[in-house]
N, C-alpha and C positions, 0 to 999 in steps of 0.2 A: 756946340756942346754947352757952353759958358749960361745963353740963352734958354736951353731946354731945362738944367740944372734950376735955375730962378723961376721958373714957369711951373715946374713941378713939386717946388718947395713952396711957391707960393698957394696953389691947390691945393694939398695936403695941409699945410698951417688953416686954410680957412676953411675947408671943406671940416677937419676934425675940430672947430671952435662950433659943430652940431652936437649935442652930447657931448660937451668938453667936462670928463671928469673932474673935480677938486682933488680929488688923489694922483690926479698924472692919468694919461690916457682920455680914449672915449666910452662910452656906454649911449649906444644909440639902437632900444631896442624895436622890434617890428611895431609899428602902427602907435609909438609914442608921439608926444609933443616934436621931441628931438627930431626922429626916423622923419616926421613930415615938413619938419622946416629944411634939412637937410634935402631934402627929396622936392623940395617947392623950390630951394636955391642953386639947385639942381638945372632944372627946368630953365628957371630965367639966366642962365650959363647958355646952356645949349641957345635959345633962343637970343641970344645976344650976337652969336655966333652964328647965328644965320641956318640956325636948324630946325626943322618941322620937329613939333615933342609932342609926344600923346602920353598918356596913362593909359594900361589894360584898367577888367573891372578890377583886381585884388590892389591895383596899385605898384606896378612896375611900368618904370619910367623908360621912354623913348626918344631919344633924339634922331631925327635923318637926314642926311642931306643924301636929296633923292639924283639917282643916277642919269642919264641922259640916253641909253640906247637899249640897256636890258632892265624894263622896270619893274620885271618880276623876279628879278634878282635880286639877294639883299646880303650885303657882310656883315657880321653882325661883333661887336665887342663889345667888352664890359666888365662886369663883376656884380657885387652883392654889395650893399648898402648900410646894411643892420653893421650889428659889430655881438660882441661878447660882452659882456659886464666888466666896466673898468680894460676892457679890450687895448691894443696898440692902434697907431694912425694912420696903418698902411695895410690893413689885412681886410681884402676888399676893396675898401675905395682908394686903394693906387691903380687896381684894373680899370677902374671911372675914369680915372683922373687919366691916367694914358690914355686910351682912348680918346677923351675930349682931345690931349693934346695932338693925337696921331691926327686926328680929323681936320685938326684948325690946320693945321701944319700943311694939310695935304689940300684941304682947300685954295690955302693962301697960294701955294706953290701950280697946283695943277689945274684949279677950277674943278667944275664939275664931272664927279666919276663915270665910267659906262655904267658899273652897280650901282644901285643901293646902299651908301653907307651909314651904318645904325647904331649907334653906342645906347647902349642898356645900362642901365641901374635897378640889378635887382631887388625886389622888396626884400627880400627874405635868404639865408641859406643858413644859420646859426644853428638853429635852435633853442637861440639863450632866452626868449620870453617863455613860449608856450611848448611844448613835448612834441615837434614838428618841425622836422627840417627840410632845406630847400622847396618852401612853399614858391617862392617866385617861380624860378626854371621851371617846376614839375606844373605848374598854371599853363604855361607856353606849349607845355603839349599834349594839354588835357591828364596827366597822369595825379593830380591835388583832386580829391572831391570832397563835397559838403560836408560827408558823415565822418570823414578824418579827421575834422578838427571840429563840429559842431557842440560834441561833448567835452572840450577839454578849456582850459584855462589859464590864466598866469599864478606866479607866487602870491599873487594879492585878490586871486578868488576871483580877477576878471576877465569872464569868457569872450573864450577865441573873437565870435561873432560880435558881439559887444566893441569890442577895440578897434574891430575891421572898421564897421560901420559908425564910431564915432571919428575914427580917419576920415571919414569920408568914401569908405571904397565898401564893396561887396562879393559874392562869389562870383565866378567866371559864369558868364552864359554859356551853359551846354550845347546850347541850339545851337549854336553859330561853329560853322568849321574852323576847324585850327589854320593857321597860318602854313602857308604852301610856299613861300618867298625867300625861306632862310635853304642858302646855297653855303653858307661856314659861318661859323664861328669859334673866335681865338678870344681867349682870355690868360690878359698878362696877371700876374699873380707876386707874391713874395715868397721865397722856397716855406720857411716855416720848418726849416733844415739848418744843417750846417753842410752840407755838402759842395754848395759851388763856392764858401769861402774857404774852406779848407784847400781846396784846389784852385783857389783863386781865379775863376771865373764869375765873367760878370750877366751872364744871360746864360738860362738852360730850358734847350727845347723839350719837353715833354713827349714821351712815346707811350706814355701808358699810365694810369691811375692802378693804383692796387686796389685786389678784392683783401675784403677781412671776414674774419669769422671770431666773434666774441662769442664769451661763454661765461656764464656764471655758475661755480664752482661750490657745493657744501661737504664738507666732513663731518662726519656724526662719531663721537668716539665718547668718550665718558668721563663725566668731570670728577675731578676728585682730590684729597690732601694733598696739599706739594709735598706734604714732611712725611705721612705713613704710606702711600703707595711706591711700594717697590719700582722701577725704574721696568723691569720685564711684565709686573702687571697692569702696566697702563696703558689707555687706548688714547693719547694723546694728542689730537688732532693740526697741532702747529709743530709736530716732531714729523707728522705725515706730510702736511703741506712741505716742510724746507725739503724732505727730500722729492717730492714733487718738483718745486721749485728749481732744484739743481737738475734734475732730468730735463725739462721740459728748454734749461737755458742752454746748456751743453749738446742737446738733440738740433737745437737753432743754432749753434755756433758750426753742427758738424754742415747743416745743410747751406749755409752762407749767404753771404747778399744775395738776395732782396730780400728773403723771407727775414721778418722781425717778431718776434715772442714777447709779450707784455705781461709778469702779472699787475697788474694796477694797484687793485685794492685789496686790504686782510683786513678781516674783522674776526679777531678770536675773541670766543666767548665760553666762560666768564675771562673778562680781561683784566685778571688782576694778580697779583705777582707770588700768590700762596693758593692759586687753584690750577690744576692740570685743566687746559681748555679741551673740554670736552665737545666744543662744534665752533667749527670754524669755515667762514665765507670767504672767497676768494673769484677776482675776476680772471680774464683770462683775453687778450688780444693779440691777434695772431693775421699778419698779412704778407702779400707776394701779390707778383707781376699777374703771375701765372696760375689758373683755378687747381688745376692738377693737381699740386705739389702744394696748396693748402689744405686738398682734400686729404691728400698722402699724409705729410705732419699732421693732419690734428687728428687723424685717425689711428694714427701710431701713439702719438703721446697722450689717446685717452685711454688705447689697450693699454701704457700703461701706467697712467695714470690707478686704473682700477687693479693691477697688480699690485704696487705699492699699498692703496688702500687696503688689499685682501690681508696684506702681508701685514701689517702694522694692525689687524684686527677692526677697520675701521670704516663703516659705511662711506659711500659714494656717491653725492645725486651730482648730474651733470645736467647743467640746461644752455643747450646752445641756441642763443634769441637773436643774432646776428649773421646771415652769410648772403655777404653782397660780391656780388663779381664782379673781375676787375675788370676794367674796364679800355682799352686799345683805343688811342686817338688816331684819328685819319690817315694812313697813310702817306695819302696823296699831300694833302694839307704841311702833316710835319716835313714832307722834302722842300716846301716851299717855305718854311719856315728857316729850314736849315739853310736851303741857298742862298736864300736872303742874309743870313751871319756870316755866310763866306765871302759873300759878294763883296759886303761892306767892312769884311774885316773887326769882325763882332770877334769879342773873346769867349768862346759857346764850350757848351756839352749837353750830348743827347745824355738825356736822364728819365726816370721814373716818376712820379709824385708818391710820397708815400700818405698824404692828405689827400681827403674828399675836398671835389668843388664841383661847381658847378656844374662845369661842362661834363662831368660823368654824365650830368640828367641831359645834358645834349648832344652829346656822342651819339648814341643808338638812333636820333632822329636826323641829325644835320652833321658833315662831315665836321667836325671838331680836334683843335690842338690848345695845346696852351704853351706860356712862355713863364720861364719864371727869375727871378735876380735876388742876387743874396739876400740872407738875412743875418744880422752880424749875430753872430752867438747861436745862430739858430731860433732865437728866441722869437717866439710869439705869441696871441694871445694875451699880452702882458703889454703895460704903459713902456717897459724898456724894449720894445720890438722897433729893431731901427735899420734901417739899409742906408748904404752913403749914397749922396746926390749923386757921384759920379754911376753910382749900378744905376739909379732911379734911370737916369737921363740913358744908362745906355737901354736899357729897356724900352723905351719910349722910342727910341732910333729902330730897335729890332720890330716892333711892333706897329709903326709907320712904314718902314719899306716891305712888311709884309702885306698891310691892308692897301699899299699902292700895286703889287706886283696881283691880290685879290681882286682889288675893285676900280683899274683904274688901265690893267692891259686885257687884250684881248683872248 
């Protein structure tokens, strides 16, 4: 343990001196300076280590050490590369950086696997440069094409295509069939929760991603003097939203875990402290395990969403721009995950994700699970996103006897 602990703090310290923020944290976004020294030091890792590395065309990284009996089999682990702006040093590339370790680990100890074993570093799953997320993963199975991001650009005016190709990389070749070889892939993660610290566990097998359904919300009601309108003649739209708002939080508390109700954002307008806001924006995030019972909820809380509205005299527009389904990991796969925690005497729990990653876009084509290890505070996204050595290192245990028990028995 002693040894896994320094092995993992050492990758994580140098791996995040890519993009090492002067605020604390990283910022290492798709197809920058950063993202490609990271991604080239990357490379001569693997390759130090005794691994075949290839790049696709977008630029997602491959290391393998190739199997000895089934060579059209492939395990396949990893994570995503980019980060967030001023992001934390483990969201994303701790899934790398395990991996590298489970690999060496398993090398050293067992030689060469019957699989295929393939540690990934995705180019992309953020979305923090350009309006476009999980470009890596959704390359992998042809589901990225040209005209999704040919049009679009960064905060600084520099289009998608532009960045690709002065990295060095370009769009995927259509012509060429996708890849037939991937038989699983597991990606270790950090919760990005409070759930396994609260409970003080140190590894949580994942059985399911949540679907969500966003919605962006406007009130139209009528602006007017704070000090001459009557309190009964006014069309008030932030008197409409709170009690929206207490609706829609008490309708989630009746229906209980897993479902979660978000409003995000309020933009009342005019926002100033002697005008009744007469229109007011408001988001709206809403997820669960299960598709059902979001369709249920958010079909109830818009019937009455628009009662409230009628009642308070107050137009209504609803736009729902979001509904992704959730999304069920391998069966097969999580029992192998779990046995492995039992085996070895992991401190585990079967859990949810209530974050997107990756393997949602690999779910539907390749059996997929994920593993995940606390996050102290929950906190992520942020330069104070921190897990103890001791979680790190137990992950890196749970996610080696898993890719030995994948790629290494019969």
């Amino acid at each position: 343990m002693v040894e896994i602990k320094k092995d993992v703090i050492a990758l994580v310290d140098w791996l995040s001196s890519f993009g090492k923020d002067p605020q604390g944290g990283v910022s290492r976004l798709l197809y920058t300076k950063e993202w490609k020294e990271a991604q080239e030091g990357l490379k001569a890792l693997m390759e130090k280590d005794g691994l075949t590395t290839t790049y696709d065309e977008i630029g997602n990284l491959f290391g393998r050490l190739e199997g000895s009996k089934y060579k059209n089999e492939t395990i396949m682990s990893g994570s995503h590369v980019d980060t967030v702006v001023n992001g934390g040093t483990l969201d994303g590339q701790y899934g790398i950086i395990a991996a590298l370790l489970a690999v060496r680990y398993l090398k050293e100890q067992y030689g060469q696997p019957l699989r295929n074993l393939e540690i990934v570093s995705l180019a992309e799953e953020e979305g923090s440069r350009f309006p476009y997320t999980f470009w890596g993963s959704k390359n992998i199975f042809g589901i990225a094409k040209k005209e999704d991001v040919q049009a679009i650009a960064d905060f600084n005016g520099v289009p998608f295509e532009k960045a690709m190709n002065d990295a060095g990389f370009g769009y995927r070749d259509e012509s060429k069939p996708l890849r037939d070889d991937l038989k699983t892939f597991v990606e270790i993660h950090i919760e990005q929760g409070s759930v396994l610290e609260k409970e003080k566990k140190s590894v949580g097998v994942v059985h399911s991603i949540v679907g969500q359904r966003r919605f962006t919300i406007q009130l139209n009601g009528e602006a007017n003097h704070a000090g001459t309108t009557p309190m009964h003649y006014r069309k008030d739209t932030v008197h409409t939203l709170s009690k929206i708002v207490v609706m829609i939080m008490e309708r989630a508390k009746q229906y209980g875990d897993p479902l979660v109700a978000t409003v995000g954002k309020v933009e009342p307008n005019p926002n100033t402290v002697n005008v009744v806001p007469g229109h007011t924006l408001f988001t709206l995030d809403v997820r669960h395990t299960e598709k059902d019972i979001i369709v249920k909820f958010t079909e109830e809380i818009v019937a009455e969403m628009k009662k409230i509205a009628a009642e308070m005299e107050v137009e209504i527009n609803i736009d729902l721009w979001m509904d992704e389904d959730p999304v069920p990991m391998d069966k097969h796969v999580v029992e192998i995950l779990e046995k492995q925690c039992k085996e070895h005497g992991l401190n585990y729990r079967l859990m949810h994700s209530g974050a997107g990653h990756d393997s949602q876009i690999f779910a539907p084509h390749v059996p997929t699970a994920m593993l995940f290890v606390p996050s102290i505070k929950g906190i992520s996204h942020n330069p104070k996103e921190n897990t103890s050595p001791e979680d790190l290192a137990e992950g890196v245990r749970a996610l080696t006897n898993a890719l030995y028990e994948l790629a290494y028995k019969e």
